[in-house]
PDB file of N, CA, C and O in Angstrom:
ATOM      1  N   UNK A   1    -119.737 -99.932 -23.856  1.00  0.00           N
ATOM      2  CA  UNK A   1    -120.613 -98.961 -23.224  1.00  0.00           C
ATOM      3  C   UNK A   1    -121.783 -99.663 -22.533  1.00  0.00           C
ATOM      4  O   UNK A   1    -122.418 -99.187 -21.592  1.00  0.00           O
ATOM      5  N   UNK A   2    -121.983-100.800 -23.087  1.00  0.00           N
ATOM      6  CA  UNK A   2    -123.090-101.099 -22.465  1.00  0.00           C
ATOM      7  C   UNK A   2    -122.927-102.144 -21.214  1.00  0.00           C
ATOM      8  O   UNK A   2    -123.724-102.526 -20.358  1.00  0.00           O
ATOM      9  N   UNK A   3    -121.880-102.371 -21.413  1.00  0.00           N
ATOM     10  CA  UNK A   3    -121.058-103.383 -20.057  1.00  0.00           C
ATOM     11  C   UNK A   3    -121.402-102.096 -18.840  1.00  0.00           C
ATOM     12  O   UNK A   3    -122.132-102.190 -17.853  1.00  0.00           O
ATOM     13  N   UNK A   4    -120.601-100.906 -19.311  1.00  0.00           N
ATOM     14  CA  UNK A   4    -121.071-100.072 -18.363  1.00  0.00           C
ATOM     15  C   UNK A   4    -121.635 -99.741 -17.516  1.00  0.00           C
ATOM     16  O   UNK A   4    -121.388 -99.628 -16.315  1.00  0.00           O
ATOM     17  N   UNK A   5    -122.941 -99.455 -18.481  1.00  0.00           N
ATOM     18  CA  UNK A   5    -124.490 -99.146 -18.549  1.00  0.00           C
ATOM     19  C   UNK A   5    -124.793-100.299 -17.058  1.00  0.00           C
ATOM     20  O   UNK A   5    -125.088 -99.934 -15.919  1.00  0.00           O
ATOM     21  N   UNK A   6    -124.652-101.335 -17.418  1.00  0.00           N
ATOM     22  CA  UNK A   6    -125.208-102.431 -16.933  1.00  0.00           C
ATOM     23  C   UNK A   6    -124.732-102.544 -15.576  1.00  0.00           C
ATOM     24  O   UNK A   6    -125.491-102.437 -14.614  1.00  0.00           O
ATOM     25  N   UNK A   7    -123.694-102.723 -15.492  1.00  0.00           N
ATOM     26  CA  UNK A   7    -123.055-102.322 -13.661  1.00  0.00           C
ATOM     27  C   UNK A   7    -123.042-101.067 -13.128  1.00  0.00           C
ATOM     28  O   UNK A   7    -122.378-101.061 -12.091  1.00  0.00           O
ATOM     29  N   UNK A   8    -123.545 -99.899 -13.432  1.00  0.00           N
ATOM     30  CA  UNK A   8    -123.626 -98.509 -13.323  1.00  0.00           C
ATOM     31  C   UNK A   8    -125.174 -99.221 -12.426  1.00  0.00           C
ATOM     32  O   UNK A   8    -125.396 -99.419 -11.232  1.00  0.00           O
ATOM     33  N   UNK A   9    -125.765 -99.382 -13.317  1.00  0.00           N
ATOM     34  CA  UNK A   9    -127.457 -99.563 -13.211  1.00  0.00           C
ATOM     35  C   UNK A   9    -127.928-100.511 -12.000  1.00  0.00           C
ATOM     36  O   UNK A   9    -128.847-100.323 -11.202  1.00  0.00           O
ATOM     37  N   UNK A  10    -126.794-101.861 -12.125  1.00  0.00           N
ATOM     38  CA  UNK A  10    -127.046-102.394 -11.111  1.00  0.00           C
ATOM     39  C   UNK A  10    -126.843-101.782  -9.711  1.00  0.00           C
ATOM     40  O   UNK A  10    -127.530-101.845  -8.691  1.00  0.00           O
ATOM     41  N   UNK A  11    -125.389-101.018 -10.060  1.00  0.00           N
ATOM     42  CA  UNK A  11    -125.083-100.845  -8.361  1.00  0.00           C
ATOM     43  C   UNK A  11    -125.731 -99.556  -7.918  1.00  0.00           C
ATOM     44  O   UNK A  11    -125.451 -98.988  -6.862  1.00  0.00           O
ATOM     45  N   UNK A  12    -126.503 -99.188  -8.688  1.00  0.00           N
ATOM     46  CA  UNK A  12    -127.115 -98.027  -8.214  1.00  0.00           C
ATOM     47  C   UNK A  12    -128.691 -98.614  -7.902  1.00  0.00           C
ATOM     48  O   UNK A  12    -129.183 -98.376  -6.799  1.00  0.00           O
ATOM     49  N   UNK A  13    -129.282 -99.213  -8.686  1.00  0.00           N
ATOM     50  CA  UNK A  13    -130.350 -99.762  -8.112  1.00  0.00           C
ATOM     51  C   UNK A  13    -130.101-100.607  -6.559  1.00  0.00           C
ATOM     52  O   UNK A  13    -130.733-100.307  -5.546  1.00  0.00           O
ATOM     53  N   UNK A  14    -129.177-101.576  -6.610  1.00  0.00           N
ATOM     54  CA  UNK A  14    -128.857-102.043  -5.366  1.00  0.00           C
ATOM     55  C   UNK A  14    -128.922-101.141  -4.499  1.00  0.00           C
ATOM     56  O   UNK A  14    -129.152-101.513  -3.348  1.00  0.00           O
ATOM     57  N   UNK A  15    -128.733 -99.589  -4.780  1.00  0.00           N
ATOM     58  CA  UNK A  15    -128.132 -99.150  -3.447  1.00  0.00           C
ATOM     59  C   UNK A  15    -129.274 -97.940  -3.464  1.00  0.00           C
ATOM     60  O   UNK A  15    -129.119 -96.944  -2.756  1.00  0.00           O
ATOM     61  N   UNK A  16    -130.345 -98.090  -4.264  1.00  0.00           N
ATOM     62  CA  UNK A  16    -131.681 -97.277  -4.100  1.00  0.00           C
ATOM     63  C   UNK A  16    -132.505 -98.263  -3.278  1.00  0.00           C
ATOM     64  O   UNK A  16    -133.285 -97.805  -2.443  1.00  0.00           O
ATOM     65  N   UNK A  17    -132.359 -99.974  -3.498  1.00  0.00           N
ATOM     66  CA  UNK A  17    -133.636-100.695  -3.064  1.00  0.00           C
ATOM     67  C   UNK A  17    -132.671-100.560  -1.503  1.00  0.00           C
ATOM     68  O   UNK A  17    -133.114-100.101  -0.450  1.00  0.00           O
ATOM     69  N   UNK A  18    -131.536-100.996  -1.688  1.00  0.00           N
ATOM     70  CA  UNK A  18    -131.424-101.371  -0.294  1.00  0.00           C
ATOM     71  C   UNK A  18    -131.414-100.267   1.026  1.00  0.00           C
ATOM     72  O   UNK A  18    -131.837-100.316   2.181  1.00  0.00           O
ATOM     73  N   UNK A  19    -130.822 -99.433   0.349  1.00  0.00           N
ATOM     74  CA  UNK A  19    -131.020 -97.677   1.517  1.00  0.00           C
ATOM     75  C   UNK A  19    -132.596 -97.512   0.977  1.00  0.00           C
ATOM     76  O   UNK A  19    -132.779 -96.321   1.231  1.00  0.00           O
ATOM     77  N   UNK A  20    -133.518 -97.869   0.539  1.00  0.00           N
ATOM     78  CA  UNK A  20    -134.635 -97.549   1.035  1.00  0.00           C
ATOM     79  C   UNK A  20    -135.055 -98.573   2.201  1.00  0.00           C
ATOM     80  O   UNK A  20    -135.734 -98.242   3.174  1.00  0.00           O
ATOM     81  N   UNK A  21    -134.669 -99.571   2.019  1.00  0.00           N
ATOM     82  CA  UNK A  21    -135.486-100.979   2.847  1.00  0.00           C
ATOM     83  C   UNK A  21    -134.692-100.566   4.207  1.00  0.00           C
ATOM     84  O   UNK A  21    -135.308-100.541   5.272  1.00  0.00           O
ATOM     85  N   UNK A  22    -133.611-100.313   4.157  1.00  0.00           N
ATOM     86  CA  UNK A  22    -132.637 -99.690   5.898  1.00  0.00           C
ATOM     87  C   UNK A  22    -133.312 -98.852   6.328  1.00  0.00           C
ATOM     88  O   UNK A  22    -133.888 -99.098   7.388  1.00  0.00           O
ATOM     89  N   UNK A  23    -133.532 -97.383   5.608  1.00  0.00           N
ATOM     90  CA  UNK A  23    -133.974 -96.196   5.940  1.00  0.00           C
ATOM     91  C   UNK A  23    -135.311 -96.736   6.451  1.00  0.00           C
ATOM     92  O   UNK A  23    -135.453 -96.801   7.672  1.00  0.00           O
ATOM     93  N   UNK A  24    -136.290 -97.123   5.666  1.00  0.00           N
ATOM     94  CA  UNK A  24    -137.821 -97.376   6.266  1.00  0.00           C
ATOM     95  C   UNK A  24    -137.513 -98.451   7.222  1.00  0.00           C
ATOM     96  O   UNK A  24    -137.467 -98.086   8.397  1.00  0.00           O
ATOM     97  N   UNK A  25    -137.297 -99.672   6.987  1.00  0.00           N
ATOM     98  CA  UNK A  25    -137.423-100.722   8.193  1.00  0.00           C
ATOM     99  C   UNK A  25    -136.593-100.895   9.052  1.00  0.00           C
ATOM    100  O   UNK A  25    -136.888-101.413  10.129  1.00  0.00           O
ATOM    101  N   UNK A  26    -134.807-100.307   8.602  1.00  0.00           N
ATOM    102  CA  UNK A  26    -134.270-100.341   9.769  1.00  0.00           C
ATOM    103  C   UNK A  26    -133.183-102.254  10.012  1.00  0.00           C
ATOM    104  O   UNK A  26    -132.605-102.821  10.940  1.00  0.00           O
ATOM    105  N   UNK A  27    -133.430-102.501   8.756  1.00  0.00           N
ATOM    106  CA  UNK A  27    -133.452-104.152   8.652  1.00  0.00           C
ATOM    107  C   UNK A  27    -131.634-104.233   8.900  1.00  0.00           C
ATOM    108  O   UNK A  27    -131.043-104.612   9.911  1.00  0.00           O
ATOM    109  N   UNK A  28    -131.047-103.730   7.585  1.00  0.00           N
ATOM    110  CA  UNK A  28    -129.143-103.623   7.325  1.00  0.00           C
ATOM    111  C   UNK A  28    -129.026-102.788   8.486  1.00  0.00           C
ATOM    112  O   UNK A  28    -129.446-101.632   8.437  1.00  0.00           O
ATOM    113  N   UNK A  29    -128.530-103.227   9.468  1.00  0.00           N
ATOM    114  CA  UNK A  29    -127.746-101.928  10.133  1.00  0.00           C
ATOM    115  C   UNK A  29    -126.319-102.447   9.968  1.00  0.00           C
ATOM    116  O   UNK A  29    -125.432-101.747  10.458  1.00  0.00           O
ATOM    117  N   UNK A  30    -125.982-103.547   9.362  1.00  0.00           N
ATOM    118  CA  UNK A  30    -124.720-104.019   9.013  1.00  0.00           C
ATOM    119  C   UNK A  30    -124.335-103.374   7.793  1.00  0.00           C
ATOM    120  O   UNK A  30    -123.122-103.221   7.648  1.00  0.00           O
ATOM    121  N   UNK A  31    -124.984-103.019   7.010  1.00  0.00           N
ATOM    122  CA  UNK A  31    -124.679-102.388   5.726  1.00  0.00           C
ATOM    123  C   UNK A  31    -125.044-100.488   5.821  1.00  0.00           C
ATOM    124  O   UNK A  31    -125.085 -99.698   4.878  1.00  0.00           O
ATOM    125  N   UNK A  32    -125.224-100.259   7.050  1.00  0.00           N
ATOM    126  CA  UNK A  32    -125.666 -98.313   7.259  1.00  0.00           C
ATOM    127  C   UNK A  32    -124.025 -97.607   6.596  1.00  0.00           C
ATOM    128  O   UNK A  32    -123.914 -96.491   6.087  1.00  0.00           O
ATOM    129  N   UNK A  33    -122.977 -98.549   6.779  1.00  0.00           N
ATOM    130  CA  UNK A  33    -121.415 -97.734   6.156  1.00  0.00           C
ATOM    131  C   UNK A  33    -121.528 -97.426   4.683  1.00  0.00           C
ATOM    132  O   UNK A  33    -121.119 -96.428   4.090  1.00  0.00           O
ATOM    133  N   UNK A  34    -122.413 -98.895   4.025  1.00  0.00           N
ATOM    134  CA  UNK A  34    -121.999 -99.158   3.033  1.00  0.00           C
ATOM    135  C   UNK A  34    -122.380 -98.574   1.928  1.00  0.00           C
ATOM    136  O   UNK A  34    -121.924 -98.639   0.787  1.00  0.00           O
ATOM    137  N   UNK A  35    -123.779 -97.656   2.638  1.00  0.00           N
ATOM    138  CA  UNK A  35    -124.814 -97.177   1.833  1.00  0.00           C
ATOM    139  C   UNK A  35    -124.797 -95.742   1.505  1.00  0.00           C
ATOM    140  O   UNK A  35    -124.920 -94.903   2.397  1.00  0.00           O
ATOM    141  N   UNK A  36    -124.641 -95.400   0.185  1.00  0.00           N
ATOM    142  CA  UNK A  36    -124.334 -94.325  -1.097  1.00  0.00           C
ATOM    143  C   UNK A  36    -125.043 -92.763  -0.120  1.00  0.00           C
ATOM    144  O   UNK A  36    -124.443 -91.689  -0.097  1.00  0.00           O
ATOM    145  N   UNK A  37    -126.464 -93.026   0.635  1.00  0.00           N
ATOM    146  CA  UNK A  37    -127.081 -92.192   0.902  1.00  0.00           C
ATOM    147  C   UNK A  37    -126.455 -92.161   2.806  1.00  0.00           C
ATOM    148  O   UNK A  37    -125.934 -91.062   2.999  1.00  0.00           O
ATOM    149  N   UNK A  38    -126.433 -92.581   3.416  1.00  0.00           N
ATOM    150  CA  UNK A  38    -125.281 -92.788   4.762  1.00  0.00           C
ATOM    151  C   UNK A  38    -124.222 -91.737   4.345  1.00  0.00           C
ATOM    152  O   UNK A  38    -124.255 -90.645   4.912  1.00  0.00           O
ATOM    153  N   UNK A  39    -123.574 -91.903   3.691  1.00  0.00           N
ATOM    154  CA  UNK A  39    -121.926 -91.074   3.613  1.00  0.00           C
ATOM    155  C   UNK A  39    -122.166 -89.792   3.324  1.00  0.00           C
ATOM    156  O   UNK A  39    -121.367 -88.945   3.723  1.00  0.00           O
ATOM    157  N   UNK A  40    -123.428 -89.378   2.500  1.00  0.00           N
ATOM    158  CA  UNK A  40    -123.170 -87.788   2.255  1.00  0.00           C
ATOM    159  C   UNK A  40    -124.419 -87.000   3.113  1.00  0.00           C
ATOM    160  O   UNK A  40    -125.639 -86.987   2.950  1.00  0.00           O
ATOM    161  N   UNK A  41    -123.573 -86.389   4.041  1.00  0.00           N
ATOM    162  CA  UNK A  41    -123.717 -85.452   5.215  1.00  0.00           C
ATOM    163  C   UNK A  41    -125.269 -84.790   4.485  1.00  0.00           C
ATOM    164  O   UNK A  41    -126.366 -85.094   4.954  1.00  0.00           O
ATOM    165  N   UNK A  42    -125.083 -83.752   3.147  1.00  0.00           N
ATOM    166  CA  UNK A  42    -126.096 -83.504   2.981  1.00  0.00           C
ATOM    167  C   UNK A  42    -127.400 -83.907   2.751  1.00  0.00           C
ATOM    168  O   UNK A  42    -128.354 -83.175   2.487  1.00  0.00           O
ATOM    169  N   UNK A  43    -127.389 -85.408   2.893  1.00  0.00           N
ATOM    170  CA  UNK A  43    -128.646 -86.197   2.282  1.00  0.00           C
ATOM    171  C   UNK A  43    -129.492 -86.460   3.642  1.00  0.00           C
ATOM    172  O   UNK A  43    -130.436 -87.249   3.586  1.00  0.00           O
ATOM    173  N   UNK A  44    -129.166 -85.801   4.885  1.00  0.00           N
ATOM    174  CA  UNK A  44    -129.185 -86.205   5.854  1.00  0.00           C
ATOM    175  C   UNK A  44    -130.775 -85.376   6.139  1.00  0.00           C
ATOM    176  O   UNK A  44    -131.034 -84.172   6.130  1.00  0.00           O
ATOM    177  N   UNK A  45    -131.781 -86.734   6.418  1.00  0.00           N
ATOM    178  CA  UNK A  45    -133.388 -86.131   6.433  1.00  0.00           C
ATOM    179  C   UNK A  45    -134.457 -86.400   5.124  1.00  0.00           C
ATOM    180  O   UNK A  45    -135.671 -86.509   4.951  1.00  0.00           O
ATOM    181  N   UNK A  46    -133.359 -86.431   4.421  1.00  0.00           N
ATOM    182  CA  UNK A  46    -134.009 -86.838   2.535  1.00  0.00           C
ATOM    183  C   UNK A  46    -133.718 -87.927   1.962  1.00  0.00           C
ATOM    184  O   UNK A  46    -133.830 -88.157   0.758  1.00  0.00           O
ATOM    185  N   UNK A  47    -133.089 -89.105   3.316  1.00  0.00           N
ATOM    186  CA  UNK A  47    -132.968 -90.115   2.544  1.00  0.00           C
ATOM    187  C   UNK A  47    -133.883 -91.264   1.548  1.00  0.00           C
ATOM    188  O   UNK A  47    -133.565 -92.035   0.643  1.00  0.00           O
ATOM    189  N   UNK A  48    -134.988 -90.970   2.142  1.00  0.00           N
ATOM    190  CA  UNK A  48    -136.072 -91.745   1.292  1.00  0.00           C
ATOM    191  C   UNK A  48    -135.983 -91.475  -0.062  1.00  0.00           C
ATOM    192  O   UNK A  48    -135.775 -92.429  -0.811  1.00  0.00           O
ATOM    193  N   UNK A  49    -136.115 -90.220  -0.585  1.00  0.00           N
ATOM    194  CA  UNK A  49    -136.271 -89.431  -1.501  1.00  0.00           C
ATOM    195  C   UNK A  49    -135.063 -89.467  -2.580  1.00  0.00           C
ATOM    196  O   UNK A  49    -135.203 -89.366  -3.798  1.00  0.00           O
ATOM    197  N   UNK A  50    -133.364 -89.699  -1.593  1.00  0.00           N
ATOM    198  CA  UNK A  50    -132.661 -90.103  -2.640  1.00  0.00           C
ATOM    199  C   UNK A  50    -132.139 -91.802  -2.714  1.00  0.00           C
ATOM    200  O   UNK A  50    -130.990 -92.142  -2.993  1.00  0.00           O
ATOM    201  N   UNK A  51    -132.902 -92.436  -2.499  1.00  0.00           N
ATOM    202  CA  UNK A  51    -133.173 -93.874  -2.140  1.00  0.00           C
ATOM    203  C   UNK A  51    -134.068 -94.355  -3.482  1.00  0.00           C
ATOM    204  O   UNK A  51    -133.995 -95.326  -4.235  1.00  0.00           O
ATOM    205  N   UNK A  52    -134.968 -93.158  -3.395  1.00  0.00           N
ATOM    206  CA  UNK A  52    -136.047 -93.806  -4.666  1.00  0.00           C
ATOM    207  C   UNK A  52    -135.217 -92.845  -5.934  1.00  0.00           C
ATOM    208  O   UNK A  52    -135.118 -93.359  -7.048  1.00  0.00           O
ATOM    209  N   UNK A  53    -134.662 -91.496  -5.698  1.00  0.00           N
ATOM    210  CA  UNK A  53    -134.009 -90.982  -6.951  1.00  0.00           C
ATOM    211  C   UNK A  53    -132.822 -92.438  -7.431  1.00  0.00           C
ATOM    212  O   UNK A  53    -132.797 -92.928  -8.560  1.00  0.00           O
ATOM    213  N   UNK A  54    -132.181 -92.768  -6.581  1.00  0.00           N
ATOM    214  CA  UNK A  54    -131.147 -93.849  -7.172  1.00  0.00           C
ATOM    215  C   UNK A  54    -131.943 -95.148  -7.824  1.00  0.00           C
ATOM    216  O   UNK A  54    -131.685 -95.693  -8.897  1.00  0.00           O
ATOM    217  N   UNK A  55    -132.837 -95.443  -7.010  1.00  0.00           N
ATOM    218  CA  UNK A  55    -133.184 -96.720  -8.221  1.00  0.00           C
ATOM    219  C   UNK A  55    -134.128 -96.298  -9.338  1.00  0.00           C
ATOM    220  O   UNK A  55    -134.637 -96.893 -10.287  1.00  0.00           O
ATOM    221  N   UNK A  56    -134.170 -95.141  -8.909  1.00  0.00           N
ATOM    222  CA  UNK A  56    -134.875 -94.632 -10.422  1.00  0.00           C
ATOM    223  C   UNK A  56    -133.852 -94.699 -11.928  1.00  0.00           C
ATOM    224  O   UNK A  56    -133.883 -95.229 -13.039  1.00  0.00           O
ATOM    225  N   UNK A  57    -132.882 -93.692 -11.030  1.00  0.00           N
ATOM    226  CA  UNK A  57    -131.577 -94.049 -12.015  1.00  0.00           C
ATOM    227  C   UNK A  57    -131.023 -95.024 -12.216  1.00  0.00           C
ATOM    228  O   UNK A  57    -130.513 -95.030 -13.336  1.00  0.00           O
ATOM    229  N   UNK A  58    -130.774 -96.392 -11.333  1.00  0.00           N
ATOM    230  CA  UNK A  58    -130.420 -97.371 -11.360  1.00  0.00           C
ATOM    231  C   UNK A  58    -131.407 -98.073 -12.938  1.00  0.00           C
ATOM    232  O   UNK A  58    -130.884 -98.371 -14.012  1.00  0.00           O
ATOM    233  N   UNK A  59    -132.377 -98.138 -12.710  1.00  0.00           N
ATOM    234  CA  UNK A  59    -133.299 -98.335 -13.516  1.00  0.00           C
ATOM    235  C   UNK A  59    -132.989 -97.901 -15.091  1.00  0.00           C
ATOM    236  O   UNK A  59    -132.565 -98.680 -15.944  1.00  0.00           O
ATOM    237  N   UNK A  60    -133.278 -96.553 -15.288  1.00  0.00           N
ATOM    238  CA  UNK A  60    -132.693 -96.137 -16.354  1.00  0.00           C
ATOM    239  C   UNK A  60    -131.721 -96.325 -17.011  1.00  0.00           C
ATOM    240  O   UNK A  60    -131.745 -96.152 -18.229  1.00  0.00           O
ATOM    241  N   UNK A  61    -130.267 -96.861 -16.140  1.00  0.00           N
ATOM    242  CA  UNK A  61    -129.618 -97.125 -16.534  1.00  0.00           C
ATOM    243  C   UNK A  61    -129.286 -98.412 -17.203  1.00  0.00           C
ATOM    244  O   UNK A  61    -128.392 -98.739 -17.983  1.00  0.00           O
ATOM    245  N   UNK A  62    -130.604 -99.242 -16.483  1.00  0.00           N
ATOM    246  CA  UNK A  62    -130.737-100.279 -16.793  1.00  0.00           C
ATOM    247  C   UNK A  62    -131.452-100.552 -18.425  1.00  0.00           C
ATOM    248  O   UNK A  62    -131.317-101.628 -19.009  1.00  0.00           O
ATOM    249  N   UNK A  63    -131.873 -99.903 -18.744  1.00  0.00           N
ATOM    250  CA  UNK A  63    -133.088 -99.904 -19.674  1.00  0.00           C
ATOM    251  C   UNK A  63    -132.211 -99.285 -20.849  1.00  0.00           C
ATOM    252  O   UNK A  63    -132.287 -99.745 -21.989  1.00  0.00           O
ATOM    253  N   UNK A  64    -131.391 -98.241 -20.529  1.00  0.00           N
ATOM    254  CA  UNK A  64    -130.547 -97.861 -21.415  1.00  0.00           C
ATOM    255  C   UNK A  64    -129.816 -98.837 -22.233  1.00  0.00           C
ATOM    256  O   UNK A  64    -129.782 -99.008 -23.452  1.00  0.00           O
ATOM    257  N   UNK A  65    -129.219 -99.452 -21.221  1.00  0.00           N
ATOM    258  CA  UNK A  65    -128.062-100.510 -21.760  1.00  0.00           C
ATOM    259  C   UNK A  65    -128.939-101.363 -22.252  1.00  0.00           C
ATOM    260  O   UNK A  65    -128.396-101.858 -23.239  1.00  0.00           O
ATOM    261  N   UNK A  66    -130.184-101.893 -22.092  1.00  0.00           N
ATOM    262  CA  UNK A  66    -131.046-102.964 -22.523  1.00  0.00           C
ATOM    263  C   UNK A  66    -131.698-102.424 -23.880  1.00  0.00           C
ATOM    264  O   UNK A  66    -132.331-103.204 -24.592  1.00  0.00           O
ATOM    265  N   UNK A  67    -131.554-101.237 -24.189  1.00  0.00           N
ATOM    266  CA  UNK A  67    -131.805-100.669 -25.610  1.00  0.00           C
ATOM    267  C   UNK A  67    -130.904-100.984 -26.641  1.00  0.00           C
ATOM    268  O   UNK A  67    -131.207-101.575 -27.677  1.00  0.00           O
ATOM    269  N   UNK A  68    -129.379-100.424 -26.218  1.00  0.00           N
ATOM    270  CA  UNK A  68    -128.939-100.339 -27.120  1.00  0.00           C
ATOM    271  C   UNK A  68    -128.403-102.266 -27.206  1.00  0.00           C
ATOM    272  O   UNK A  68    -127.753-102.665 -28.173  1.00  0.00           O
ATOM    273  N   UNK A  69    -128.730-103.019 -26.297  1.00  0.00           N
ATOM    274  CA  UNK A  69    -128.215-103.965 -27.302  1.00  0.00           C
ATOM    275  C   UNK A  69    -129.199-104.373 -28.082  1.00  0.00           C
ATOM    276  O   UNK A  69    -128.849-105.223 -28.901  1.00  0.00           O
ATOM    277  N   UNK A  70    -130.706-103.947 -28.121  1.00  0.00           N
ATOM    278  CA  UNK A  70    -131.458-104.067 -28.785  1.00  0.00           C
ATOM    279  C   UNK A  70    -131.098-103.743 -30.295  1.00  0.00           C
ATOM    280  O   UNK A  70    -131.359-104.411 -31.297  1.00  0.00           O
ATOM    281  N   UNK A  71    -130.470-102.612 -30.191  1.00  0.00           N
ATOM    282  CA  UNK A  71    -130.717-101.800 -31.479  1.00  0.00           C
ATOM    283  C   UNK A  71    -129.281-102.304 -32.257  1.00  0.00           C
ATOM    284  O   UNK A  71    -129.079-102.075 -33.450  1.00  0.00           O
ATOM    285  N   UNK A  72    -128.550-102.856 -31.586  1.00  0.00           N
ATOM    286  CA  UNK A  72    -127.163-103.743 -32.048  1.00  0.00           C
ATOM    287  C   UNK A  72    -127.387-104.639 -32.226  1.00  0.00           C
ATOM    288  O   UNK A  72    -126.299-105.214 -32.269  1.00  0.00           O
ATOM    289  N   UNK A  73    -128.582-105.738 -32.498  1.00  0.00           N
ATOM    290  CA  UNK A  73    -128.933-106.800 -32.809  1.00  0.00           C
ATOM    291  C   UNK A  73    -129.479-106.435 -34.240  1.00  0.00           C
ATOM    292  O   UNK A  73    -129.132-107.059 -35.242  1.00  0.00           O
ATOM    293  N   UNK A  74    -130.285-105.468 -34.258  1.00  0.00           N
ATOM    294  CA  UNK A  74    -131.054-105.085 -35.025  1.00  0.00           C
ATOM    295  C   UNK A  74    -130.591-104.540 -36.416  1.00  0.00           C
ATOM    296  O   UNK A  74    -131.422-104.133 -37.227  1.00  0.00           O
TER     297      UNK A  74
END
């Protein structure tokens, strides 16, 4: 589960920092296909917003998995 956790977290943070850094600066236009917030039609105008919701979650997910191996050591 926590292998999971851990690549869940990453690729969602990856893809909160990096569709925010496209969306504001405009930098990836090589990566505009690749990006989680690009493909869905409805996100279209709110991408900032679900740019920072994903690495929020990215995050969490991160912290999650970084708990419980805490508490499996423990």
């Amino acid at each position: 589960m926590k292998g999971f956790l851990d690549i869940a977290g990453t690729i969602l943070l990856i893809q909160g920092v990096g569709g925010l850094i496209n969306t504001v600066l405009g930098w990836w236009g090589w990566a505009h296909g690749l990006l989680l917030v690009n493909r869905l039609p409805f996100l279209e105008g709110y991408e900032v917003f679900a740019c920072i919701a994903l690495g929020v979650l990215g995050f969490a997910l991160l912290a999650a998995g970084d708990s419980m191996k805490k508490k499996e050591a423990s």
